[in-house]
C-alpha positions, -999 to 999 in steps of 0.1 A, spaced: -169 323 -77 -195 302 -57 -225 280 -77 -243 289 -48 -269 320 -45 -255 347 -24 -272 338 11 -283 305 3 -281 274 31 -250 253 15 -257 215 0 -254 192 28 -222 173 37 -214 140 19 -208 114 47 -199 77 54 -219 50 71 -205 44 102 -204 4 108 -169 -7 114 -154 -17 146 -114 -24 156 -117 -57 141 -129 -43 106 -104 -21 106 -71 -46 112 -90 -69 85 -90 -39 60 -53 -33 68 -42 -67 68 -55 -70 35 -37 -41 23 -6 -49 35 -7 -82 19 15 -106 43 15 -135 22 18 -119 -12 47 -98 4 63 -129 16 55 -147 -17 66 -123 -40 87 -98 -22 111 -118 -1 124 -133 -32 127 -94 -50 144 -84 -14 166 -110 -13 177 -104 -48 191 -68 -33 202 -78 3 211 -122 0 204 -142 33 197 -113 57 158 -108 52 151 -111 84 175 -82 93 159 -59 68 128 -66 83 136 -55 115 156 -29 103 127 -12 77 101 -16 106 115 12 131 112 41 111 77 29 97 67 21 136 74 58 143 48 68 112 29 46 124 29 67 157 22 98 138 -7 84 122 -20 74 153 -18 106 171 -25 129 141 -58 107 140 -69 113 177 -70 151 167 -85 152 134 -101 119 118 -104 125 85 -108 101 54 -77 121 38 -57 116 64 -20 123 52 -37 150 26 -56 168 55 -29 162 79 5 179 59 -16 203 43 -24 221 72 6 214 95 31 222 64 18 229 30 -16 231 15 8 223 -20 24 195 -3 -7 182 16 -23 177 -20 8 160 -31 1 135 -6 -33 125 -14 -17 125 -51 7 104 -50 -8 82 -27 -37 75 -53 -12 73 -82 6 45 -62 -23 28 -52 -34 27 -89 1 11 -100 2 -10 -73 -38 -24 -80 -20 -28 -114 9 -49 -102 -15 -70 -79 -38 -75 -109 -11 -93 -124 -1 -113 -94 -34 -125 -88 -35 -139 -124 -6 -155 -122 -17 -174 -91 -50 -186 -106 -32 -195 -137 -7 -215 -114 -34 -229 -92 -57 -242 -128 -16 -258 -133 -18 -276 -106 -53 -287 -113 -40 -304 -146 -57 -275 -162 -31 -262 -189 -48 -251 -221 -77 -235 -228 -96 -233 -264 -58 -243 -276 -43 -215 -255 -13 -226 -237 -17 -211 -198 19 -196 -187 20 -178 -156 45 -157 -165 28 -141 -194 20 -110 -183 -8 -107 -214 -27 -137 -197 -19 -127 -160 -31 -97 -165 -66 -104 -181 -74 -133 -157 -66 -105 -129 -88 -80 -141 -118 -105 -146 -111 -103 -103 -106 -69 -100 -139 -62 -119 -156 -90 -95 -137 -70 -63 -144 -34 -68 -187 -44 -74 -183 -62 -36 -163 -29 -23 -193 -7 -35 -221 -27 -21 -207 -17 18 -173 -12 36 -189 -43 64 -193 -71 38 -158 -61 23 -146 -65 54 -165 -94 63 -153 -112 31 -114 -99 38 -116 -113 75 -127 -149 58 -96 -148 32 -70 -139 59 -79 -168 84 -74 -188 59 -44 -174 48 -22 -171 81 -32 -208 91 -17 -219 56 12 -196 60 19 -202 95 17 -237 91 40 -241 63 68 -215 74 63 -232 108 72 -264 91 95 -249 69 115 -233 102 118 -271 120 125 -291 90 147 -267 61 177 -285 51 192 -251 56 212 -239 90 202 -214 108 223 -183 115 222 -157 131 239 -137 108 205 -136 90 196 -110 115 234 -87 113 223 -55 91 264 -53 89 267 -79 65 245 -67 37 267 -61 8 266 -27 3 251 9 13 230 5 -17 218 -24 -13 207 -14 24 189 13 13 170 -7 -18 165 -35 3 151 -9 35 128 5 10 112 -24 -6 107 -37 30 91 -5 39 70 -13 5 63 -47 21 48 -30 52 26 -5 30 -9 -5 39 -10 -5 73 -26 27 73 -55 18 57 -71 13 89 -70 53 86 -87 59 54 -118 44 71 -118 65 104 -151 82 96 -160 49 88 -162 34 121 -176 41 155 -148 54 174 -118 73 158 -95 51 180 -103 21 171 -84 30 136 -58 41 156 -57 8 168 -62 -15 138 -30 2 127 -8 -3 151 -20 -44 160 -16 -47 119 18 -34 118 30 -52 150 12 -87 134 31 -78 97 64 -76 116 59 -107 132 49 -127 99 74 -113 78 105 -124 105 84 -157 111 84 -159 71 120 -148 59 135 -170 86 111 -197 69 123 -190 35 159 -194 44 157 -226 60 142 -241 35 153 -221 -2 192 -211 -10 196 -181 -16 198 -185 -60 163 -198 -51 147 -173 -31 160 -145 -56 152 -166 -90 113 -180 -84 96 -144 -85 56 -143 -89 64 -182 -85 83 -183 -52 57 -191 -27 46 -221 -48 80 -235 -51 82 -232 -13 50 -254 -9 67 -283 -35 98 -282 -14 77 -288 19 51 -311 9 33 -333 -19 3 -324 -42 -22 -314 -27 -12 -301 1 17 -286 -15 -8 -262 -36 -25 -247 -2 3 -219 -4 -3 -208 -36 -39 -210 -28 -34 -181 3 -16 -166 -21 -44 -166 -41 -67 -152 -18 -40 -125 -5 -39 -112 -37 -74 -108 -41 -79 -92 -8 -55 -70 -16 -70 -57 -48 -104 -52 -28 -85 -34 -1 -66 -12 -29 -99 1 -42 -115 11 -6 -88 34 12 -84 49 -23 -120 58 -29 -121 76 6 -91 95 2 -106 109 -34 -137 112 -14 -122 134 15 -103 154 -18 -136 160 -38 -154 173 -3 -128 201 -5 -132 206 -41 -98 197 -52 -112 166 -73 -145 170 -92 -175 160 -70 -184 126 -88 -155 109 -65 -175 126 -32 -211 109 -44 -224 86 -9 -248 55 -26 -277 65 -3 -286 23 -7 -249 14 3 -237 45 23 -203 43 2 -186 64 -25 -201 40 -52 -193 59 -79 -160 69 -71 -152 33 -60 -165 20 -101 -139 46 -113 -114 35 -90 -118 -2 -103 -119 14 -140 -84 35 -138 -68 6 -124 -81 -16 -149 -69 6 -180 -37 5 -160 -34 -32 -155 -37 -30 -195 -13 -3 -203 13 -24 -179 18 -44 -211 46 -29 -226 66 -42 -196 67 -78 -217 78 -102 -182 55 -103 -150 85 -100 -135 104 -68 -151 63 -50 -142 70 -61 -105 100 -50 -99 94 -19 -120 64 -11 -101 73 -20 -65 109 2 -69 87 33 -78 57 31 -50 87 22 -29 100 58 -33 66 74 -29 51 58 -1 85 68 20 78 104 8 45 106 18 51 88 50 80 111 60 60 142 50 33 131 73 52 124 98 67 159 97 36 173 97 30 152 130 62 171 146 56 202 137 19 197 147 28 186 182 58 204 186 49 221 216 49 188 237 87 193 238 82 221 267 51 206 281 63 171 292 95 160 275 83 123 273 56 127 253 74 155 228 98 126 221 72 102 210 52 126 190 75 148 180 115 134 182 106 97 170 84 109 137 109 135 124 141 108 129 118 85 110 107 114 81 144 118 81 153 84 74 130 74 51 135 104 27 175 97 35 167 59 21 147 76 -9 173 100 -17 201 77 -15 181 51 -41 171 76 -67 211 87 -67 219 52 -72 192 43 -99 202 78 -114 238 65 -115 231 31 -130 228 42 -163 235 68 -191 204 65 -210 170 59 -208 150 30 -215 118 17 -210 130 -12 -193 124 -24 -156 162 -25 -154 167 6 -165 177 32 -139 169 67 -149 133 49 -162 130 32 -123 133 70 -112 113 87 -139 87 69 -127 86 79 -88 92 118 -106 68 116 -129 39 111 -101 50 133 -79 53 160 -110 17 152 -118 9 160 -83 17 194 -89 -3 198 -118 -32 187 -103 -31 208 -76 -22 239 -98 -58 232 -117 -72 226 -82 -59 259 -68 -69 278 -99 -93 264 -114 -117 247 -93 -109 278 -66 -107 249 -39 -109 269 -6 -81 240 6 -55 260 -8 -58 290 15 -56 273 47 -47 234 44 -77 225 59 -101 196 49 -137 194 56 -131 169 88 -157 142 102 -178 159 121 -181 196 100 -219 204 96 -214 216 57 -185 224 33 -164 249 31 -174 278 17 -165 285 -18 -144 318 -21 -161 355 -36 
């Protein structure tokens, strides 16, 4: 039943201040994505899985997420909405699966503010190392103690999430600072790195053939497509800035300039590190690449972007996942705290405080995992799974959406409709064929980080929870969503109404 009287005017529409421009948008995405952490952290994970042939994985992981990326842009022209992927599937496929979506997507954004929360510990407590700083009140600092990493990280997660709910412009305006910064320091040293390694080049660095095995293609394809993750972000703040395309835009320049980085940096890596190297320095690998390349100080500017990617990161974490629980609450799916606008900041203020607060008691729980780097891996193999199942669901809901461009001109139908649903297809292949193999790993469960049926247990139990949610959404909160798959979009003068 409705709260409101039979015949009364409904409440006004919660909305977003719109400030941004194309260039707040690519820093927001940037930030997400996370270059030089990925390159830091996850080319030595990647190359653990696929040996000297990042650079191929690269290129091989970025076609099927360039065709998302496609879908996102032209789902976006049609209907901006805050939700994006939740608005988008639910009413091209499912409202059930649309909800998953938004689900899963803030589950994985949670674990993954966790994991970064760690990371960018670790990096202060290497950078107080290089400093000379190594105890403090008696304390020995390790930065590989996850108990330490963690509570430095969420002293910056706290300081993060208050700048994200004081405006979306001066978040931006602070992440645009933090990634000049970065790409000079990582551009410089890989571009260093790729003159002067000790290492020969090959071009077998770029022959997908040569990988060791189908499994390890398909691990290594999805924690490249991980690596990518967040280019979208530019989406969750498309009622956010003054023209819908320009999201559309910051998307696609961020994914073209992460592709071009991550080659740049993997062909970096492998000049300069062997491969026992780049698989065995973990949370530590871009700081051992600086100390092969140069002397202190310079030598400590890496872990320094590092620093400062990781930290941009966390603050880019907590914004796209406030606005999707935003664009969820304003269909009464979620309670309406997360769909509160600051009327001093024009943002979800509240909903971005509780944001910073789950991911904060998650950072903590993260402690059973005893090594920095068993939470990593741990945490990087699940979202990997996740994030290619939302992606290809979204892009299915692109090709059904536009389906009808197949008769009207051929050449656009392939590009909105033929390149997303081979890209769905192979990502939820990929997905597929990495649950099997973690499912076949083992004959018993642990909860252990090398454990296989606990590395899919993971990815399951969010998407399970999704469910849930949505069955107490459905039911219980009566959200109008559920009939039709339709969100309350940008421009819609009041909510939906509530059903009789």
């Amino acid at each position: 039943m409705s709260d409101q009287p039979f015949g009364a005017a409904p409440p006004a529409r919660p909305a977003l201040r719109k400030s941004l421009g194309v260039l707040d948008g690519i820093a927001i995405a940037a930030s997400s994505t996370a270059a030089t952490t990925s390159i830091g952290i996850g080319l030595g994970v990647t190359a653990g899985v696929v040996g000297l042939h990042l650079p191929a994985i690269m290129l091989l992981a970025f076609l099927p997420v360039l065709g998302i990326a496609g879908a996102f842009s032209r789902l976006n022209r049609v209907e901006p909405n805050a939700g994006n992927g939740y608005v988008w599937v639910g009413r091209s496929l499912s409202p059930w699966l649309g909800f998953m979506v938004g689900w899963v997507n803030i589950v994985a954004t949670l674990a993954f503010l966790a994991y970064t929360t760690a990371v960018t510990g670790s990096a202060l407590i290497q950078l107080a190392g290089e400093a000379g700083l190594h105890r403090v009140a008696g304390l020995a600092l390790d930065p590989g103690s996850t108990v330490q990493t963690t509570a430095v990280g969420i002293v910056v997660l706290v300081a993060v999430t208050l700048t994200a709910v004081t405006g979306i412009r001066t978040a931006a305006r602070l992440q645009t600072g933090l990634l000049v910064f970065e790409y000079v320091v990582l551009l410089g040293f890989c571009g260093y790195g790729i003159v002067h390694g000790p290492h020969a080049f090959s071009l077998s660095w770029f022959d997908p053939f040569a990988i060791p095995s189908a499994s390890a293609l398909a691990q290594g394809l999805l924690l490249s497509v991980f690596c990518y993750w967040g280019f979208e972000a530019a989406f969750s703040v498309n009622e956010e800035v003054r023209d819908p395309r320009d999201a559309s835009r910051a998307g696609i320049i961020t994914l073209v300039t992460m592709l071009t980085l991550f080659l740049i940096g993997s062909v970096a890596f492998q000049r300069v590190l062997s491969e026992p190297e780049l698989a065995g320095h973990g949370a530590q690998g871009l700081a051992f690449f600086g100390d092969r390349l140069a002397s202190q100080p310079l030598a400590a500017l890496p872990l320094v972007a590092l620093t400062f990617s990781a930290v941009a990161s966390l603050q880019a974490g907590v914004i796209p996942t406030a606005r999707a629980m935003f664009a969820m609450s304003r269909d009464r799916t979620l309670g309406p705290v997360w769909s509160k606008v600051s009327s001093r900041y024009g943002t979800p203020a509240a909903g971005t405080l509780l944001i910073g607060t789950l991911a904060t008691v998650i950072a903590a729980l993260a402690l059973v995992i005893p090594r920095l780097a068993d939470m990593i891996m741990a945490t990087v193999s699940a979202v990997g799974i996740v994030v290619a199942l939302s992606y290809a669901l979204t892009a299915l809901a692109a090709a059904v959406r536009f389906r009808s461009l197949l008769r009207e001109d051929w050449r656009q139908g392939v590009r909105a409709v033929v390149l997303p649903a081979l890209s769905a297809v192979a990502l939820l292949g990929l997905g597929g064929c990495l649950g099997w193999s973690f499912y076949s790993s083992a004959d018993h469960l642990e909860l252990r980080a090398d454990n296989g049926w606990f590395l899919l247990l993971t990815p399951l139990a969010m998407i399970a929870s999704g469910f849930l949610a949505a069955a107490w959404a459905k039911w219980v909160r009566r959200s109008p969503y559920f009939r039709t798959g339709d969100g309350t979009d940008a421009d819609a003068p009041q909510l939906l109404a509530a059903p009789n």
